[in-house]
Structures are given as structure tokens and as C-alpha cells.
C-alpha positions in Angstrom: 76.1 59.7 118.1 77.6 57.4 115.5 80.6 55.6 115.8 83.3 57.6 114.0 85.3 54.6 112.9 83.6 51.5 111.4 85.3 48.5 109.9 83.9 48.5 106.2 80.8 46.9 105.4 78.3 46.1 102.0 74.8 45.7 103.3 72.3 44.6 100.2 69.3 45.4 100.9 66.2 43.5 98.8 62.8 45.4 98.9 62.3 49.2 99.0 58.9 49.3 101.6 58.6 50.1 105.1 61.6 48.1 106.9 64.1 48.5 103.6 64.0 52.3 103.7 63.8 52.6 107.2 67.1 50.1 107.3 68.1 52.4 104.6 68.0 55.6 106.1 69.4 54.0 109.4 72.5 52.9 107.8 73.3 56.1 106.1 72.5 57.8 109.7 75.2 55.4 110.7 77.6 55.8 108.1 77.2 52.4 106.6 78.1 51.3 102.9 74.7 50.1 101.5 72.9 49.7 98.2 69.0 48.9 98.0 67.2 46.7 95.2 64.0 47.2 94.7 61.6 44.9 92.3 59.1 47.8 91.2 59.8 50.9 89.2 58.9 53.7 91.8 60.1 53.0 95.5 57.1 55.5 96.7 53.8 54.3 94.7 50.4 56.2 94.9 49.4 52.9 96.4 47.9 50.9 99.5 45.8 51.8 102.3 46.6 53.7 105.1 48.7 53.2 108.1 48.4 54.2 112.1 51.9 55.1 112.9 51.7 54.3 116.7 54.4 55.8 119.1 57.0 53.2 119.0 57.3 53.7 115.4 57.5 57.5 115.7 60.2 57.5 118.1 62.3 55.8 115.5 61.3 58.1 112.8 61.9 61.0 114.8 65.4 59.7 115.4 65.9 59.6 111.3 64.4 63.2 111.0 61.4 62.1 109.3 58.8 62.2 111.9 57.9 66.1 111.7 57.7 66.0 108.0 55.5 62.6 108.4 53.1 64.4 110.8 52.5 67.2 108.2 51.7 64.8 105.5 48.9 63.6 108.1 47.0 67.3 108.1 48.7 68.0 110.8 46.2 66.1 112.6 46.5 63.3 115.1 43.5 60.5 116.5 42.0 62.6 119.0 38.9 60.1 119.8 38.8 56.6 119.5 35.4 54.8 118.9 33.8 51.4 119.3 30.8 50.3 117.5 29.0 47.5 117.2 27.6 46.0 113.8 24.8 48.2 113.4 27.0 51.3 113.9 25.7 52.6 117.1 28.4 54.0 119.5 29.1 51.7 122.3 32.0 53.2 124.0 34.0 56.4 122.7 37.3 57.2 124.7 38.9 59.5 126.2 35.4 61.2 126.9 34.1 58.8 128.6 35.4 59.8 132.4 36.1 56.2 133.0 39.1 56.6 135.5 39.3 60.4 136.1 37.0 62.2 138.0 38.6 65.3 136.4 37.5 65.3 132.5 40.4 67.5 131.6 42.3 65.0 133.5 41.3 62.2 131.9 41.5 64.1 128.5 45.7 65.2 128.9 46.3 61.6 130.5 44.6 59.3 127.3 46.6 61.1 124.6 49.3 59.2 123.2 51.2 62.1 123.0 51.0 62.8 126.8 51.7 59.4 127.6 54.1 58.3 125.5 55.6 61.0 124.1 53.8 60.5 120.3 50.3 60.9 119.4 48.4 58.2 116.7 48.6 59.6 113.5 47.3 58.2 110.1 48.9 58.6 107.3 48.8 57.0 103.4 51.7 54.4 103.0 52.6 56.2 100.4 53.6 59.2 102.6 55.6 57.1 105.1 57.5 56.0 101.7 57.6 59.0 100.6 58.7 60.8 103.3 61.7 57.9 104.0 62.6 57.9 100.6 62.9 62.1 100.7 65.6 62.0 103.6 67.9 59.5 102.5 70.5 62.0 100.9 72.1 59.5 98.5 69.5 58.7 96.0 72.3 56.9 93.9 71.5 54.2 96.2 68.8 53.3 95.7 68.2 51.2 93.1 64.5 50.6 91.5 63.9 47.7 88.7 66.0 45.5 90.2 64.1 42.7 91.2 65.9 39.6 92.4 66.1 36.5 90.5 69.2 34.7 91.9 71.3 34.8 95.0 75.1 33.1 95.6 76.3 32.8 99.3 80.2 33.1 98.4 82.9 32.6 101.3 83.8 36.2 101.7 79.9 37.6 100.6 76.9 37.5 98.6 76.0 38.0 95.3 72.3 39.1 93.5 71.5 38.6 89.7 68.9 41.2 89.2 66.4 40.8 86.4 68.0 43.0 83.9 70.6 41.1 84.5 73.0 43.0 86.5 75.1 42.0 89.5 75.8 43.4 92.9 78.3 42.0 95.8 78.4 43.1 99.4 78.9 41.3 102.9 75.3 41.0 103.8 72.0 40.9 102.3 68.8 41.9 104.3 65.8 40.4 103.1 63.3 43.6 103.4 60.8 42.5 100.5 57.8 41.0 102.1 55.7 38.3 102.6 56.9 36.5 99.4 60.6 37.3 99.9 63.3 36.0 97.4 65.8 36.2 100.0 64.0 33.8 102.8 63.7 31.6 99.6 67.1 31.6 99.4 67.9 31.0 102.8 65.6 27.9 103.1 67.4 27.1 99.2 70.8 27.1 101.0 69.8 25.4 104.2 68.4 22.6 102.5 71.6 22.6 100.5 73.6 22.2 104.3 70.9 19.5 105.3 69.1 22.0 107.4 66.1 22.1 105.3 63.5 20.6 108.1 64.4 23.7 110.3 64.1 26.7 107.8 61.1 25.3 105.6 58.1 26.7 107.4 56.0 27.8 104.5 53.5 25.7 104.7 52.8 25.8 108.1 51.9 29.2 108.2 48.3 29.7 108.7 45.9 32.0 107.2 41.9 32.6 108.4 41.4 36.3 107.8 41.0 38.3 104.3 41.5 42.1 104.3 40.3 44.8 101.9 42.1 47.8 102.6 40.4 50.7 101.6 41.5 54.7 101.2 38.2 56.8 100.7 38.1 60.8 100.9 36.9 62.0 104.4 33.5 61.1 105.0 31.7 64.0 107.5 29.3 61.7 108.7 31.9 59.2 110.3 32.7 61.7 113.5 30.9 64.1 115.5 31.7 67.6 114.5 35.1 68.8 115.9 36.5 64.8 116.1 37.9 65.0 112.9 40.4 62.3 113.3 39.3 59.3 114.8 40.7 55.5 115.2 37.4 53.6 115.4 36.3 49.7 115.6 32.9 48.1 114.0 32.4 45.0 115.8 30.7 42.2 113.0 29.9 38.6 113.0 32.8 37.0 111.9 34.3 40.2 110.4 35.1 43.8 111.9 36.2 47.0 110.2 38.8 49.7 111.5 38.5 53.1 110.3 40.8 55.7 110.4 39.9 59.4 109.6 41.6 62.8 109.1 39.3 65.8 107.9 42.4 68.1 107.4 43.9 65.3 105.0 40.6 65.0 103.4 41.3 61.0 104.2 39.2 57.9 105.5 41.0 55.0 105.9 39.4 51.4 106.3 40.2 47.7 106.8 36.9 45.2 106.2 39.1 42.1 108.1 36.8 38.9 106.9 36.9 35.1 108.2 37.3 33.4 105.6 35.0 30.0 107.0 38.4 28.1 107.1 42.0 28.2 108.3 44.4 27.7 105.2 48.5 26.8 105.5 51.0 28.0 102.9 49.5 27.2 99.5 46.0 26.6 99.9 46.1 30.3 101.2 44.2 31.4 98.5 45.1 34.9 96.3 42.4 37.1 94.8 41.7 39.3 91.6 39.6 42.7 90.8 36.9 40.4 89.9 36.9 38.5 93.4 37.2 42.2 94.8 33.7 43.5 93.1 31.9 41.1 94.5 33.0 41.5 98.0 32.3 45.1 98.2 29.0 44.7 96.6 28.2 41.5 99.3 28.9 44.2 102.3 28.0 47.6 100.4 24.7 48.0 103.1 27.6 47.6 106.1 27.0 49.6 108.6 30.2 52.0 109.7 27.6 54.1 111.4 24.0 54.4 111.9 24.1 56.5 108.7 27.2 55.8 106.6 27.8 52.2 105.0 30.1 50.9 103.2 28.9 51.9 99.8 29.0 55.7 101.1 32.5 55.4 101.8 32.9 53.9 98.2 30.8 56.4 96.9 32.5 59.6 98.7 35.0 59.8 95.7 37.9 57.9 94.2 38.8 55.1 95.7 41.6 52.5 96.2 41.2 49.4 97.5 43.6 46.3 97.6 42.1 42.6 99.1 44.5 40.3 100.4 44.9 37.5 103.0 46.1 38.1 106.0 49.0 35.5 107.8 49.8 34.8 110.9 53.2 33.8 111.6 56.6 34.5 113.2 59.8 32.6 111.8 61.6 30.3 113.9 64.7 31.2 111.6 65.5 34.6 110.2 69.2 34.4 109.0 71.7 31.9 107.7 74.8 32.8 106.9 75.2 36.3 105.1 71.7 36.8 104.5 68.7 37.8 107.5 65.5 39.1 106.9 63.1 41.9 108.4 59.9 43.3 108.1 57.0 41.0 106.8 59.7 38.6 105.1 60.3 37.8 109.4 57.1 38.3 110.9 53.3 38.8 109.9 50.3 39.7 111.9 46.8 41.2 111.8 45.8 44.4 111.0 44.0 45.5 114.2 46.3 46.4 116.4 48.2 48.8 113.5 51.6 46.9 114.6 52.8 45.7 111.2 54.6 48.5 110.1 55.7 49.8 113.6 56.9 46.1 114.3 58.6 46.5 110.5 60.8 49.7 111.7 61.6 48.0 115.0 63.3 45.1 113.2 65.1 47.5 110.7 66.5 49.4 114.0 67.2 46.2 115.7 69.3 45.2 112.8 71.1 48.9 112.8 71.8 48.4 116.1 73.5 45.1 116.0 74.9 45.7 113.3 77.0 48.6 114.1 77.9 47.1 117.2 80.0 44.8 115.4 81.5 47.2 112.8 82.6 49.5 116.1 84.2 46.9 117.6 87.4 48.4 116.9 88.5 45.9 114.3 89.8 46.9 110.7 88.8 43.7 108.5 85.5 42.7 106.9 83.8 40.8 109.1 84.3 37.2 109.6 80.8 34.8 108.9 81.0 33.8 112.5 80.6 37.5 113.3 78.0 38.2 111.0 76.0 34.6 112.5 76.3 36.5 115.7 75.1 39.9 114.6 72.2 38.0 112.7 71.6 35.5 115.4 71.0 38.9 118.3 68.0 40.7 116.2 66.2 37.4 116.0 67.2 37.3 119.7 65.7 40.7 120.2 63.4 40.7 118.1 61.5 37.5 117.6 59.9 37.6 120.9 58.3 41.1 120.8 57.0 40.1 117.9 55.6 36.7 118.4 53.7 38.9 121.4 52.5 41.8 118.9 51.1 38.4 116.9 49.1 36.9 119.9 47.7 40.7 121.0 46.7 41.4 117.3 45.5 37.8 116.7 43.3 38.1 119.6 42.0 41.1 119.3 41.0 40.7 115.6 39.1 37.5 116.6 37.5 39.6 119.8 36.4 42.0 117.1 34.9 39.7 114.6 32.7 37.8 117.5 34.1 34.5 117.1 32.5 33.0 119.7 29.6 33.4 122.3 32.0 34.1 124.9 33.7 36.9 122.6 30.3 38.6 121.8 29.5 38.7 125.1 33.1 40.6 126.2 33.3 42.7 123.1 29.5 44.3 123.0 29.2 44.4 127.0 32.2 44.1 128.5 34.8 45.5 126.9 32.8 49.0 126.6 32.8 49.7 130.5 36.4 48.8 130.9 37.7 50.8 127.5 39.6 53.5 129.0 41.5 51.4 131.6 42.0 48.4 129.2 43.5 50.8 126.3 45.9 52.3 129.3 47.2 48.7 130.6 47.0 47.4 126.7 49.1 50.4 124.6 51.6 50.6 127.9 52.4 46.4 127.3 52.8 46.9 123.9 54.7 50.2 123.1 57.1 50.4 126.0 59.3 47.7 125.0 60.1 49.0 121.9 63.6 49.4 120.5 65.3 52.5 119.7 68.7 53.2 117.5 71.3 53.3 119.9 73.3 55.6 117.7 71.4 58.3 117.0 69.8 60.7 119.8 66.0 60.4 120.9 64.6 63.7 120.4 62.7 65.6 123.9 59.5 64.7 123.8 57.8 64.9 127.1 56.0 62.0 128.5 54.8 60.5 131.7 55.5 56.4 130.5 58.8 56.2 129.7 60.1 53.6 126.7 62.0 50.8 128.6 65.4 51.7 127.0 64.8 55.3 128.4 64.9 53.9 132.1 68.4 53.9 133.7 69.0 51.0 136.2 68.8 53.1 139.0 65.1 54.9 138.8 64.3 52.0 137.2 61.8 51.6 140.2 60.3 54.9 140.0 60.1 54.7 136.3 58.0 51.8 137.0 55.7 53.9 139.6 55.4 56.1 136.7 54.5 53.9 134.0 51.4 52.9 136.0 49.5 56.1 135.5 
């Protein structure tokens, strides 16, 4: 449980998505002073694509009471078959049917669910309802503050101080940089190191490199994209220099999809090029005769009803520096990566834990003063620690896949449309075991029972550590 005495503490928190809520409703958990800026007027918008909440970000949300509600948002529904295609739709492998590693079909069945594994079924869900359903359990709503976009930022001795847009100030201790890929606050960090002569080391900008676009797509259900009875599905198109992945739900009435493009060229910082409605048109109508499956395209998903789509790049790119001074970041504003692998937002509620974590640490320490800059370096300095690693992995695995997906090469045609579908259900065991069980966890608050046969590694004591790794190898 929470610490019952913490030394005070301010925490400003810039940006209202995935990581700032979740840091949000963490710190309240906790009992932490906090106020959160947010740029746009509603911190929940009817917005974005979907999202695959995968079990290490569940564990975190069912810590924060949230995941229960979040699952009913989904239909109630989780993936329950998981299908690879290649580019002219046809099935090449569909798992867990097919009896890859299991003599025993029911077996196999009870052994490839997340749920049985790892405690959590994959559930899809719109962003909006992870927002949502954050935003609904933080009890203090007078905290969060929307319209307040950030324009300036002063590192004082004893804090740091925003100038919102309306012109309105806020002070704490800290200030959490939650707001994305074109974060005001890392701009302010690199601002202030190049103030201190550090400028070399925090201004990474323009390296960061860019080959893949992204239109993210949220479609009604389509019947024609499962079998009957496989309602919810997590399923890969394989393409020629592109891929799709599309999520379903029937009971949500939802079809989710990602049409992840090469772009021809790599592009750093800003030649990465941004795009308008007009550059979106002609895109869909270039891959409207895509096939999802033998019979549905892409202009059937378009055509099922209303539709929202948003077409971005995608980065790849974890920061060698995430804090200086008072002010860190999370989320995107720390760490970007493909879409395939659905990590994005599950590695965006790690980093907000992390930063619970650590942070709480330091305000338990049994102290009764504000906490000194060399404390808050520290406390900054062990989620990058932590952190930057895990993610730096999640980077590689999603960069790799993505580029496994869209055929890049020979070699990767060759694996993807005749290798890769005989080895499926082994290689999804061994794969989703390396990259959810090193997940963090808040320390504070308990993990919920959940029963599963692969154990997180913060769930294994030091002495069954050994048979916790027997386990782990189911």
C-alpha cells in the first residue's frame, strides 16, 4: 500500500494522453500533490485509432482500478484468434488452432491465451476509451486542467514554473513532460542544457529517423474479416513494402486498422515530412483495391460506415537523455516506436509507473523538506535507468517486425510467407514471454489475483526464482 507519510511534493504534469493520465491517476493512488496541463479542450477526444492493450499494460491498469471498466468498453470481448495473411489476403497461418506444439487442441487452446499465460488477455479498445476510462477514475477532476497549453517554462532554484497560453502560471517541484512526440518540455530541456553548455548531448532531434507512414483507421465491424464465431481477432497482411494490422471486436461493433507504408526513403528530424486531408485522399484511394482478405479490401472497410482515419509518420527513436534538472519526460516525448508490436502505449504506462515508483521512493524516505535537485537528478536519473533499456528493446522487436511484415528484402519474404507460418505458435510463445515479462509494476499499490502460468519478473521472489523460470518456459 502507499506510504502513509510523504515529504510534500508539486508534480506538473504537461500533456493529458496515455502516460499523463496514467502518471495522473498513479500519483493520486499515491497520495501525491499534482496538477495536469493539457494543450486541447477535452482530455478524452472522440479521436484516434485503436489500441491493443497487451498484458503488461493491463496489469498496471488493473492496479489503478481501471482495467475491469476498460475491458467492458472493449464488448467484453478479448482477441481470441490471431491471423497472418499474406498480400492477397489468403490465410497463411491462424493461431491458436493450429496444433503447432500441443497434441491436445484444448491444450494448446488454454495454453495460447494471454489470459492463461500471463494473467491478461489482448483486448482492443478505441483510445478514446483508454482516455476515458483514466480520466473517469481520477477522483479530483479539479486537477486536471484542459486549455492550458504550454508556451514557456523557467527552471527556478527551488522549482519550475509554466506560462500557459491564456496566460496563466503554475509552480511545482517537478514537471513531467507527458505531451508527445513534439513535447514543449524536451524542448525545454534541450533549451536549458544548451544554456549549461550541454547542448551536444540533449539535441537529438535531428537525428531521429523516420521510414514508415501510418494511417490509422477505426471502421465499424466488418463480418467478412473473421470466420463466424472469431469475432475478435489481432491479424497481419503481409505487403510489399507495406503491411496492415487489423484489430476486430463484433460485440464493439469495431474494426481497427493500421496501413504502415515505406515511405521510399529514411528521413531525420525535419525532412520528416507532415501530411494533410488532401495527402490522406489520395492514399486511401492509391490502396482502396488492398486486399485484407480474399473478399474485403480496403475500400470495404471505408465503406462499412463512418470512418476515422489519422496519417502520420512513424519515428523510431529512444532518447539518450530524458531529464535535466526538475524536468523528465515519458511516454512518446522519451521513446517512439512502430506500431506492430502494439507496444506504444503499453511502453507509455510502463514509464508513467516507473516514474511513480521512483518517485515515491524518494518522497518515503522519511525526510520532511522538499526535495533537494540532487535528489530529484537521482529520482529522474533511475526511470531512464529502468526504463530506457526496455524500451530501446521494444524499438528493435517492433522495428524488426514491421520491416518482416512489409517484405523488405528477399530474405524477409522468404521468412515471413514460408517460414514464419510453420513456426507461429512457438515463435508468438518465446516472442510475447521476452517482451511482457519484464514489465514494471507500481510498487505501491497491490497486483490484483489473476491466475497465470508465466509469471511477471517483479512477481518472482529470489528464492523460486528457479522454478519460476521452469515455469515461464511453458
Amino acid at each position: 500500500m502507499p506510504p502513509p507519510n510523504l515529504r510534500p511534493c508539486k508534480v506538473l504534469i504537461a500533456g493529458g494522453g496515455i502516460s499523463g493520465l496514467t502518471l495522473a491517476l498513479s500519483l493520486e493512488k499515491h497520495g501525491v500533490d499534482y496538477l495536469l496541463l493539457e494543450a486541447y479542450p477535452d482530455l478524452a477526444p472522440r479521436r484516434g485509432g485503436g489500441i491493443a492493450v497487451m498484458p503488461n499494460g493491463a496489469r498496471i491498469l488493473d492496479q489503478l482500478g481501471c482495467y475491469e471498466d476498460l475491458y467492458q468498453r472493449a464488448g467484453g470481448s478479448a482477441v481470441s484468434r490471431l491471423y497472418l495473411r499474406g498480400p492477397d489476403g489468403q490465410v497463411l497461418a491462424t493461431s491458436p488452432t493450429s496444433g503447432l506444439i500441443c497434441a491436445s487442441k484444448r491444450t494448446y487452446d488454454r495454453l495460447m491465451h494471454y489470459s492463461h499465460r500471463h494473467g491478461y488477455p489482448n483486448i482492443w479498445v478505441d483510445r478514446h476509451h483508454l482516455l476515458r476510462t483514466l480520466h473517469d477514475h481520477i477522483a479530483d477532476k479539479s486537477r486536471l486542467l484542459p486549455n492550458k497549453r504550454i508556451t514557456t517554462v523557467h527552471h527556478l532554484p527551488d522549482g519550475v514554473e509554466v506560462t500557459t497560453a491564456d496566460g496563466s502560471t503554475y509552480r511545482g517541484d517537478i514537471l513531467v513532460g507527458a505531451d508527445g512526440t513534439h513535447s514543449t518540455v524536451r524542448r525545454a530541456i534541450v533549451a536549458r542544457a544548451t544554456a549549461l553548455g550541454l547542448g551536444k548531448e540533449y539535441s537529438e532531434e535531428e537525428q531521429i529517423p523516420s521510414t514508415y507512414d501510418c494511417i490509422f483507421g477505426l471502421s465499424p465491424y466488418h463480418p467478412g474479416l473473421a470466420e463466424a464465431g472469431e469475432e475478435s481477432t489481432l491479424q497481419f497482411i503481409l505487403g510489399d513494402h507495406q503491411s496492415y494490422i487489423v484489430g476486430t471486436s463484433g460485440p464493439a461493433n469495431r474494426s481497427w486498422w493500421f496501413l504502415v507504408m515505406n515511405r521510399g526513403a529514411i528521413h531525420h528530424g525535419a525532412e520528416i515530412p507532415t501530411y494533410d486531408a488532401v495527402d490522406k485522399a489520395r492514399v486511401l484511394r492509391a490502396h482502396a483495391s488492398d486486399r485484407i482478405t480474399p473478399t474485403v479490401t480496403l475500400a470495404d472497410l471505408m465503406r462499412a460506415g463512418p470512418v476515422e482515419t489519422v496519417y502520420t509518420p512513424l519515428r523510431e527513436w529512444v532518447y539518450s537523455r530524458w531529464h535535466l534538472g526538475r524536468m523528465g519526460v515519458i511516454g512518446d516525448a522519451a521513446h517512439k516506436m512502430t506500431t506492430v508490436l502494439a507496444q506504444g502505449g503499453n511502453q507509455a504506462i510502463e514509464s508513467a509507473a516507473a516514474m511513480t515508483n521512483s518517485l515515491v521512493k524518494v518522497l518515503a524516505n522519511g525526510g520532511t523538506g522538499r526535495m533537494t535537485g540532487d535528489a530529484i537528478e537521482a529520482m529522474f536519473e533511475e526511470v531512464q535507468v529502468l526504463r530506457a533499456p526496455r524500451a530501446r528493446d521494444m524499438m528493435a522487436a517492433s522495428g524488426k517486425k514491421q520491416r518482416a511484415d512489409a517484405m523488405e528484402t528477399p530474405e524477409l519474404k522468404h521468412f515471413s510467407m514460408h517460414v514464419f507460418p510453420k513456426i507461429i505458435a512457438p515463435g508468438t510463445f518465446r516472442r510475447w514471454k521476452e517482451y511482457l515479462v519484464g514489465a514494471v509494476s507500481l510498487r505501491g499499490l497491490p497486483v490484483p489475483y489473476r491466475k497465470r502460468v508465466v509469471p511477471f519478473d517483479d512477481e518472482v521472489e529470489p528464492a523460486t526464482e528457479g522454478l519460476g523460470r521452469v515455469v515461464a518456459k511453458l
